[in-house]
C-alpha positions in Angstrom: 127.2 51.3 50.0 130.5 49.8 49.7 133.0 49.4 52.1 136.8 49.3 51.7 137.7 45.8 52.9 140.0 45.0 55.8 140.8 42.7 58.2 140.1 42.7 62.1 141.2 40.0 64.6 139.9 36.5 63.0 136.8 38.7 61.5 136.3 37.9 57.8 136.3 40.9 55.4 133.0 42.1 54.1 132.8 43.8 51.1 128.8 46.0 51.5 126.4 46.5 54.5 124.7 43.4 53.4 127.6 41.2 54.0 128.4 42.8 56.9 125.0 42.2 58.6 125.1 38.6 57.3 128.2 38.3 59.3 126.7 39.6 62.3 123.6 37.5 62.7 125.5 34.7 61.8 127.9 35.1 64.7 127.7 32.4 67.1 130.5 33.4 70.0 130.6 36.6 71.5 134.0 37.5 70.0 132.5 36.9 66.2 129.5 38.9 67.3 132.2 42.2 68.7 134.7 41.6 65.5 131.2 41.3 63.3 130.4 44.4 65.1 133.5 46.0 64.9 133.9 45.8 61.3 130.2 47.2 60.7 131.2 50.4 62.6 134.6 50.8 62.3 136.1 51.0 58.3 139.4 51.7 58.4 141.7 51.4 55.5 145.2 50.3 55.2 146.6 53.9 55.7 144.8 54.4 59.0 142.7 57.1 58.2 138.8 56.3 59.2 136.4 56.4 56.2 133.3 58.2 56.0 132.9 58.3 60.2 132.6 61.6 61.6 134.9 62.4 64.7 132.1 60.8 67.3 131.7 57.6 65.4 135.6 57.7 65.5 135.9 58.2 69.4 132.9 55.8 69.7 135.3 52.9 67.4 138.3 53.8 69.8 136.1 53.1 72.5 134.4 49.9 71.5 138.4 48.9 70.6 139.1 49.4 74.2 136.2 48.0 75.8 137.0 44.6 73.5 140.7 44.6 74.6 140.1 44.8 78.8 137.5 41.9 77.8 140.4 39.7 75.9 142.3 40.7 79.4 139.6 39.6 81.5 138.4 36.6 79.9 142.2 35.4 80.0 142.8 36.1 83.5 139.5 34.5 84.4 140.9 31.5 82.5 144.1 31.4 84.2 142.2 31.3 87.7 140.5 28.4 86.4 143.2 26.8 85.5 145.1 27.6 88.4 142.0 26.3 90.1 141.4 23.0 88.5 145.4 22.2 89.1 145.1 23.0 92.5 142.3 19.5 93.2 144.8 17.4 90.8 146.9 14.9 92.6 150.1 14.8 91.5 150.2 12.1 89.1 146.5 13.9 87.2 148.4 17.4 86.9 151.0 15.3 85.1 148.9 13.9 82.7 147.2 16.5 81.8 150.1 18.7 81.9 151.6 16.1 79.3 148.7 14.5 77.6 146.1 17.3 77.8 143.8 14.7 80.2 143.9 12.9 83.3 142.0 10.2 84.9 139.0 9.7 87.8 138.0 6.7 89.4 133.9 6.8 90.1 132.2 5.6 93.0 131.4 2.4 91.4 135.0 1.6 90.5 134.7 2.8 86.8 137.4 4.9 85.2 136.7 8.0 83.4 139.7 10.1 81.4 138.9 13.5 81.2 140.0 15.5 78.0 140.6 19.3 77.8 140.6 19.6 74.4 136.7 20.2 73.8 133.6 19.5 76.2 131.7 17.4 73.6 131.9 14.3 74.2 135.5 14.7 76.8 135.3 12.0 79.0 136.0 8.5 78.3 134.3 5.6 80.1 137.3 3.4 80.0 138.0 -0.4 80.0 140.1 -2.5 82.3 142.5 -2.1 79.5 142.4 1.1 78.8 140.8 1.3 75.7 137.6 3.5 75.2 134.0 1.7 75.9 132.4 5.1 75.0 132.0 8.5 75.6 130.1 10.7 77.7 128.9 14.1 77.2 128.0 16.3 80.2 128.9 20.1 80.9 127.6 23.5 82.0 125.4 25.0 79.5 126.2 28.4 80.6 128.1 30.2 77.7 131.1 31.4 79.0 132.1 29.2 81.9 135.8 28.7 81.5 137.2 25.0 80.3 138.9 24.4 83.5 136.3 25.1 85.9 134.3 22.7 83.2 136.2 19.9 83.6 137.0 20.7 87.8 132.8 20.0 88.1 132.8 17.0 86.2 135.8 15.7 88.3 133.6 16.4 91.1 130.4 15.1 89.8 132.1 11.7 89.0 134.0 11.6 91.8 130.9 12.6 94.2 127.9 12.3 92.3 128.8 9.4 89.4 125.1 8.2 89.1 123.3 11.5 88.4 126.5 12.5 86.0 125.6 9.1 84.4 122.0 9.7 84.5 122.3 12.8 82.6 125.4 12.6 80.3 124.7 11.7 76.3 126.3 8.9 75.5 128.1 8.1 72.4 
């Protein structure tokens, strides 16, 4: 069966039922596996009349639209709490860096520097020289999918700050 192609959200267009379920099981986030989903079940074409569904598959698409909008809601409120979180056990001087320069820096136990950078969790915190410069990186981060990026980096603040010889024990190193 073919299906008329569109476009949903950052979902790719899929042109039969076989591409579609390659899309699917290929999915590795939740919201590639709901827009993979979404496209499966919902074909819609550019005139916005529903193809081939009858009128419970339609309600059922609404639905599914809905449920996927108060979880974009949700997941961005429950990344502004983070945020609002992390900011709030920043001195002064780290919001500003990472306000500015999208990291700021902790100072271990053992007098070692560490820059923490929000931009990904692989490999995010530098071990830093006396002059600044990177010595290498460390790697080290809930392996819960889903935990937001602020509360990430707020526990590996912690951990160097409180605990810098298990976070070293266990971090990759590159």
């Amino acid at each position: 069966m073919t299906l008329v192609n569109y476009t949903f959200g950052t979902c790719a267009t899929a042109a039969t039922n076989a591409d579609q379920w390659v899309m699917w099981t290929n999915s590795t986030t939740v919201a590639q596996t709901i827009d993979a989903w979404q496209n499966w079940i919902t074909t819609y074409n550019s005139k916005g009349k529903w193809i081939g569904q009858q009128p419970h598959e339609q309600e059922r698409a609404r639905e599914l639209q809905e449920r996927i909008a108060r979880a974009d809601r949700e997941l961005k409120e429950r990344d502004q709490r983070a945020q609002g979180l992390l900011m709030s056990y920043l001195n002064p001087i780290q919001r500003a860096d990472l306000e500015k320069n999208g990291w700021f820096l902790v100072d271990g136990k053992s007098g070692a520097r560490y820059r923490i950078r929000k931009g990904s969790l692989t490999g995010n915190v530098d071990v830093l020289n006396e002059d600044g410069s990177v010595r290498h990186r460390l790697c080290a981060h809930d392996r819960m999918i889903g935990t937001p990026l602020h509360d990430q980096l707020l526990a590996q603040k912690f951990h160097l700050e409180h605990y810098e010889a298990e976070f070293l024990r266990i971090a990759n190193r590159s």
